[in-house]
N, C-alpha and C positions, 0 to 999 in steps of 0.2 A: 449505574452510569449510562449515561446515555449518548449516542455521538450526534451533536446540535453541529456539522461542518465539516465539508468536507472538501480540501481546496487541491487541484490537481494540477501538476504541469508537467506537461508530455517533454517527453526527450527525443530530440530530434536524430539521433545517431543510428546507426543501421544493426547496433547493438540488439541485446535480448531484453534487455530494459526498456520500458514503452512510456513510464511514467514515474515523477518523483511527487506522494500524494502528503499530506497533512493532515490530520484529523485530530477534530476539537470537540471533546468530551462536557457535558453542562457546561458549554458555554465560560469552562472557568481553567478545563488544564487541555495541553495542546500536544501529540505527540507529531516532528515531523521525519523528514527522510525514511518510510516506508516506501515501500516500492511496487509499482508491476511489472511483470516481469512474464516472458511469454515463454512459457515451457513446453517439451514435448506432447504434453497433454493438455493445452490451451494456458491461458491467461491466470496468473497465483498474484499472491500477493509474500511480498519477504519483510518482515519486520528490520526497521532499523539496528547496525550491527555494527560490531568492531572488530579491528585484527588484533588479534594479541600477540604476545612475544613469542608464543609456540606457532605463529603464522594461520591458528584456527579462528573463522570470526565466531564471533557470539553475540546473541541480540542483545541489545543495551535497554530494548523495551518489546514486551506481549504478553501477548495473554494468557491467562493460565489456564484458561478452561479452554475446550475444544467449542461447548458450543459460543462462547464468544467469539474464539478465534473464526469459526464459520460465519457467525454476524458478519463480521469487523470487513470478512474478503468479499462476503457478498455486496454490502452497500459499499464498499469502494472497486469494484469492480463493473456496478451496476452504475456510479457513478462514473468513472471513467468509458464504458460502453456509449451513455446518453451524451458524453462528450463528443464521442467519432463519430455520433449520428449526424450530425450536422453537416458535417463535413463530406458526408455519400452521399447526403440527396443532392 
């Protein structure tokens, strides 16, 4: 699979969450509410999650391999960077 989309919108709160991003795989299945999220050691990505009864979230949707999950944060992270670029110069 491939990801053909990647739709981002920033959050405006003084939070550690900088962005709630979308991403659409051939064009045909769509996963949203992933996140960026700016952590001690720069900018991650968290996959979409839930709270459960025991109060622990758990992702509802990712990936299983490492190197996907590496794909997946880099072109949404490179994607959301090319986004703030506009906005410094």
């Amino acid at each position: 699979m491939n990801i053909t989309d990647i739709r981002i919108r920033r959050v405006s709160s003084a939070g550690r969450m900088k962005a709630v991003v979308s991403v659409t795989f051939d064009n045909q299945f769509v996963v949203h509410d992933i996140k960026v999220v700016e952590g001690n050691n720069g900018y991650f990505v968290a996959m979409p999650s839930r709270k459960g009864a025991d109060g622990e979230f758990r992702d509802v949707a990712h990936p299983i391999t490492t190197e996907t999950r590496n794909m997946m944060q880099t072109m949404i992270l490179d994607a959301y960077n090319e986004q703030l670029e506009p906005e410094e110069a």
